[in-house]
N, CA, C and O atoms as CSV, one atom per row, in Angstrom:
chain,resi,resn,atom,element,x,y,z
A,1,UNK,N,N,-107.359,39.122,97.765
A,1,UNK,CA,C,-107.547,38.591,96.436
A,1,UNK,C,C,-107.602,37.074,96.531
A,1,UNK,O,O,-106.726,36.418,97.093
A,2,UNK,N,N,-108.812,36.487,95.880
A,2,UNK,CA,C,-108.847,35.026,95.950
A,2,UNK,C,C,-108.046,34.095,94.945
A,2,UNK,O,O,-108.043,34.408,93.754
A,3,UNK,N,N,-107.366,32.964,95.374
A,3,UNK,CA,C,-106.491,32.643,94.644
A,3,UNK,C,C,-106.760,31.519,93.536
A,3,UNK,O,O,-106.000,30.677,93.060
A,4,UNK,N,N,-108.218,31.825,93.272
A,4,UNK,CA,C,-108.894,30.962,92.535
A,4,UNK,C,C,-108.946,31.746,90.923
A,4,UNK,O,O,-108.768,31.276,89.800
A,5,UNK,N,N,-109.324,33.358,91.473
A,5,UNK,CA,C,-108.993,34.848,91.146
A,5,UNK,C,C,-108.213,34.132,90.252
A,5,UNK,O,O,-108.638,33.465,89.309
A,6,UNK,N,N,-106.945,34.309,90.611
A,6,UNK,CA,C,-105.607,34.757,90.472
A,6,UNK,C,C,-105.533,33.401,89.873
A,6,UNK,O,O,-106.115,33.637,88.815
A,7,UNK,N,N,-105.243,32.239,89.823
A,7,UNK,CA,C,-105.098,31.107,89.095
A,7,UNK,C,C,-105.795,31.531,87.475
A,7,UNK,O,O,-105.015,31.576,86.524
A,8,UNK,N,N,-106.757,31.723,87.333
A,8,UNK,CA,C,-107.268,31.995,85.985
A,8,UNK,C,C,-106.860,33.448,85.156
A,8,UNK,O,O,-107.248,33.950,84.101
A,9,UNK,N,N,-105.990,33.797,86.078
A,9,UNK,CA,C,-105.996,35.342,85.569
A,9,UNK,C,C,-104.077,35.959,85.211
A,9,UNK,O,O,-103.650,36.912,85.862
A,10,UNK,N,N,-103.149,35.240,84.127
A,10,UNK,CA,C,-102.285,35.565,84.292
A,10,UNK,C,C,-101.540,36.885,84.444
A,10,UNK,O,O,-100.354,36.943,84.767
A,11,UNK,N,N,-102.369,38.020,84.171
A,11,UNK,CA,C,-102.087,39.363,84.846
A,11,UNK,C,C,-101.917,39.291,86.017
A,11,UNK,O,O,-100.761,39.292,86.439
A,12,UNK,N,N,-103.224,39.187,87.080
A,12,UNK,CA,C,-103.305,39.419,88.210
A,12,UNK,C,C,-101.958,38.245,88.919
A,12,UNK,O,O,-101.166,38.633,89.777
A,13,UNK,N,N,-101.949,36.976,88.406
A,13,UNK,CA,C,-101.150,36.295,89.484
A,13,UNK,C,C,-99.415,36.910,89.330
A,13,UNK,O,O,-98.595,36.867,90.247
A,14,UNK,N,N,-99.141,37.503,87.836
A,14,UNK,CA,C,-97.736,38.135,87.616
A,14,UNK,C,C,-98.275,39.061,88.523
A,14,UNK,O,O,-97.888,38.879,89.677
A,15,UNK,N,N,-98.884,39.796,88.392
A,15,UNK,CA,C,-99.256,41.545,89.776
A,15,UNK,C,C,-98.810,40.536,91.317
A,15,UNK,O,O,-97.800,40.890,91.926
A,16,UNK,N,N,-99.664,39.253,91.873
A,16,UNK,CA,C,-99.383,39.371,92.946
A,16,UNK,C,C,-97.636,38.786,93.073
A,16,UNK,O,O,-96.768,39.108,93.885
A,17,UNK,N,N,-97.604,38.115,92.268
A,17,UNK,CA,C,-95.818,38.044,92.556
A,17,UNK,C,C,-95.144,38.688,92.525
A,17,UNK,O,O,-94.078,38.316,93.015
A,18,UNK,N,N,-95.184,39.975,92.012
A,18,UNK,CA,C,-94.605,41.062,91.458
A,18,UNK,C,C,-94.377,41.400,93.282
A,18,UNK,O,O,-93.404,41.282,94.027
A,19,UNK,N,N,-95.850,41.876,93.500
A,19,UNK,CA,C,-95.963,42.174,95.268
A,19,UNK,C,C,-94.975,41.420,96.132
A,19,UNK,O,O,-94.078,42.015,96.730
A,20,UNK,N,N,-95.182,39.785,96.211
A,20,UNK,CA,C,-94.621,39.881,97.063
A,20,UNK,C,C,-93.009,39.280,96.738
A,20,UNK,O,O,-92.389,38.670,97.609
A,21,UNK,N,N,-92.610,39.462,95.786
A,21,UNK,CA,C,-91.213,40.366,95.514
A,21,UNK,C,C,-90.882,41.238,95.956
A,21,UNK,O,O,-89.935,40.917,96.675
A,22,UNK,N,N,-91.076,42.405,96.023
A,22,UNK,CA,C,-91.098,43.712,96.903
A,22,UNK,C,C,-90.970,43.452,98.190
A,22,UNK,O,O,-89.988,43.655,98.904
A,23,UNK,N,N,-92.431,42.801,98.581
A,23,UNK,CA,C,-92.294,42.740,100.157
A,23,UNK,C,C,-91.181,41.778,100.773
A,23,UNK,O,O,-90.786,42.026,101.912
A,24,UNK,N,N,-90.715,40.809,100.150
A,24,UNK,CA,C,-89.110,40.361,100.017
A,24,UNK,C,C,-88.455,41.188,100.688
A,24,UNK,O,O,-88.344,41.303,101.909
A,25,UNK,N,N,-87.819,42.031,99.473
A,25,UNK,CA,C,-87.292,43.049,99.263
A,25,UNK,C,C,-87.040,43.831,100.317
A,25,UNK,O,O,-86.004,44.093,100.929
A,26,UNK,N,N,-88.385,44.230,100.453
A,26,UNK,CA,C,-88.523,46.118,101.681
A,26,UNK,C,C,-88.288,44.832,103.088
A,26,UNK,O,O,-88.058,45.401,104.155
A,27,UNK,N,N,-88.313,43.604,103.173
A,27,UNK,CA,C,-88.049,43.006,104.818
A,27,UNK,C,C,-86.629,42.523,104.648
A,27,UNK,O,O,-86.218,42.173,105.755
A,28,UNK,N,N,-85.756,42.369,103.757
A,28,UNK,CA,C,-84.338,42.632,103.183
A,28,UNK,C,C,-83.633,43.318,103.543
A,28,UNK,O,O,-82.658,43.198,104.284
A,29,UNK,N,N,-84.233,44.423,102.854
A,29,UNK,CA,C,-83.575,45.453,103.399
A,29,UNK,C,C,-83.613,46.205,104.538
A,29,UNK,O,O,-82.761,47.050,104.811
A,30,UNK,N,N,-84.570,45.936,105.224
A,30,UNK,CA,C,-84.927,46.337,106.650
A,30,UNK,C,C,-84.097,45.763,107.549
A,30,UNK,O,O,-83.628,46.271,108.567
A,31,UNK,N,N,-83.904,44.414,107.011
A,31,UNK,CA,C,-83.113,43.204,107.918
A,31,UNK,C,C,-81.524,43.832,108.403
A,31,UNK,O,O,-80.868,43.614,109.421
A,32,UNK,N,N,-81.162,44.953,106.843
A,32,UNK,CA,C,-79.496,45.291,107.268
A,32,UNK,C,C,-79.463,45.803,108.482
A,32,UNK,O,O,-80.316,45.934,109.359
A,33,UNK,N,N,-77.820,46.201,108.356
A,33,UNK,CA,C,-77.868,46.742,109.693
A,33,UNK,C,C,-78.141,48.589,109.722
A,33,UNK,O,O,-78.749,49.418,110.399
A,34,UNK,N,N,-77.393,48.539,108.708
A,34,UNK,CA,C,-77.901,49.904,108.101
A,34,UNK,C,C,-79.110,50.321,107.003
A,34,UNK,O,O,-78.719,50.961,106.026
A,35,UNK,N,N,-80.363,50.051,107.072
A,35,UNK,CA,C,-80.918,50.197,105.941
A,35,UNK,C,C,-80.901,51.215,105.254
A,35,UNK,O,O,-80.620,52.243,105.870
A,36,UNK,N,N,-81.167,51.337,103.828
A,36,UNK,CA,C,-81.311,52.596,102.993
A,36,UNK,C,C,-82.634,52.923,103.311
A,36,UNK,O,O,-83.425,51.999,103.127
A,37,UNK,N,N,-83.071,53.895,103.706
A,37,UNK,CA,C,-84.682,54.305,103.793
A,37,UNK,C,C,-85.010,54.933,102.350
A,37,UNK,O,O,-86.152,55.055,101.906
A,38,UNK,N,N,-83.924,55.282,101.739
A,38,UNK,CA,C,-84.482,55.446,100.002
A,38,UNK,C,C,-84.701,54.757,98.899
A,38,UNK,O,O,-85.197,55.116,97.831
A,39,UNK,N,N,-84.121,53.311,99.391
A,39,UNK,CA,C,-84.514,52.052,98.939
A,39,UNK,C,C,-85.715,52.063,98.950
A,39,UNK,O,O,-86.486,52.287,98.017
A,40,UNK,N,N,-85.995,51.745,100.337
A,40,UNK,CA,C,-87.170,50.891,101.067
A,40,UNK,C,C,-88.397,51.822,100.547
A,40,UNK,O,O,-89.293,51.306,99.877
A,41,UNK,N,N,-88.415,52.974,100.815
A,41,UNK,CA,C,-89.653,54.219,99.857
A,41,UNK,C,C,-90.041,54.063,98.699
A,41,UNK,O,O,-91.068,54.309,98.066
A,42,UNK,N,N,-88.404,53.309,98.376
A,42,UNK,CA,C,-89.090,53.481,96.769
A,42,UNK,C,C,-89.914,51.937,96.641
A,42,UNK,O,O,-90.954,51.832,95.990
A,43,UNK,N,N,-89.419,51.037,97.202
A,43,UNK,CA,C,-90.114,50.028,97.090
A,43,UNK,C,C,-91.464,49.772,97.463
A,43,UNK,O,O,-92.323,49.116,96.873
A,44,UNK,N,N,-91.526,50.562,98.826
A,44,UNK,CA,C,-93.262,50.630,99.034
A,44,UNK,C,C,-94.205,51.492,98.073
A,44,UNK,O,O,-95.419,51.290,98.044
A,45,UNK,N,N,-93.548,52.514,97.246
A,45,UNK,CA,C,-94.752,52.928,96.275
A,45,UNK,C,C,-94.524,51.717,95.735
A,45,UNK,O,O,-95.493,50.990,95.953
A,46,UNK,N,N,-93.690,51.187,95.140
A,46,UNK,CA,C,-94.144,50.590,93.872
A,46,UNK,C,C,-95.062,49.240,93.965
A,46,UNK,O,O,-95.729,48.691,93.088
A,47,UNK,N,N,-94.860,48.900,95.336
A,47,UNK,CA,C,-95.738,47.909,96.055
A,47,UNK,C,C,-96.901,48.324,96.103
A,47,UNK,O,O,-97.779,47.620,95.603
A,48,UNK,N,N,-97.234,49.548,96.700
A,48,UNK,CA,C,-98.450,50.431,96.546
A,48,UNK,C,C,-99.246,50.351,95.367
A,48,UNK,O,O,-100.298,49.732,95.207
A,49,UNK,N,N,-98.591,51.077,94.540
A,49,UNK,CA,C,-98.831,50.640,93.301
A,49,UNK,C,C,-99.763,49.753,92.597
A,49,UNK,O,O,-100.827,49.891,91.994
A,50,UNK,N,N,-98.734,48.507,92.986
A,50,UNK,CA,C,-99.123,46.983,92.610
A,50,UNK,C,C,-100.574,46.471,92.980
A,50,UNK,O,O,-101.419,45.825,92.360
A,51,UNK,N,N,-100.506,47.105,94.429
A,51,UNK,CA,C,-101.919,47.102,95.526
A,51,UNK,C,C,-102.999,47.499,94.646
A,51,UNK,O,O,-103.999,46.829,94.391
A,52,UNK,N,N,-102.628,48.955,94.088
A,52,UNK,CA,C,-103.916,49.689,93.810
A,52,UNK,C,C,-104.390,48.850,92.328
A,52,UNK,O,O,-105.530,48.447,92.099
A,53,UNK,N,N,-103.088,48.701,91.329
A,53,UNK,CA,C,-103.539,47.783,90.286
A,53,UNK,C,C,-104.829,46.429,90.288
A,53,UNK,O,O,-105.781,46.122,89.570
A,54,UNK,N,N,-104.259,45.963,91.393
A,54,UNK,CA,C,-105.306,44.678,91.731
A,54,UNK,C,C,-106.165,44.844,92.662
A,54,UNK,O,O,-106.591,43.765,93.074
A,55,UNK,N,N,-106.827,46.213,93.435
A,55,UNK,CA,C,-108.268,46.749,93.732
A,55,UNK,C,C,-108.911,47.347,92.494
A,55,UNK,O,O,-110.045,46.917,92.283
A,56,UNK,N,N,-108.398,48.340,91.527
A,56,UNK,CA,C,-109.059,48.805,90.711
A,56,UNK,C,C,-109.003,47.754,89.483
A,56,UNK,O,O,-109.222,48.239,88.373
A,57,UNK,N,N,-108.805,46.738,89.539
A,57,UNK,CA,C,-108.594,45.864,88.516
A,57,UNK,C,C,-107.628,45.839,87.688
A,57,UNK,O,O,-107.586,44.974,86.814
């Protein structure tokens, strides 16, 4: 996504922050020593998600 895109478009630039919030997140929690893997699942749909929002527009 171009960030020229995304500058004019306050949907899309809340969508990509939204993303990489998440991806924060899911490398967070990966980082423990114990991670929750039911965390981290749930965070990649919703990242997924986010993905598919800003291919299909």
């Amino acid at each position: 996504m171009s960030k020229a895109v995304s500058a004019h478009n306050p949907h899309i630039e809340a969508l990509l922050a939204r993303h990489a919030d998440l991806e924060s997140r899911i490398a967070t929690e990966s980082a423990r020593p114990q991670p929750d893997m039911g965390i981290i699942a749930e965070l990649k749909r919703a990242k997924l998600k986010i993905k598919d929002s800003l291919i299909t527009g």
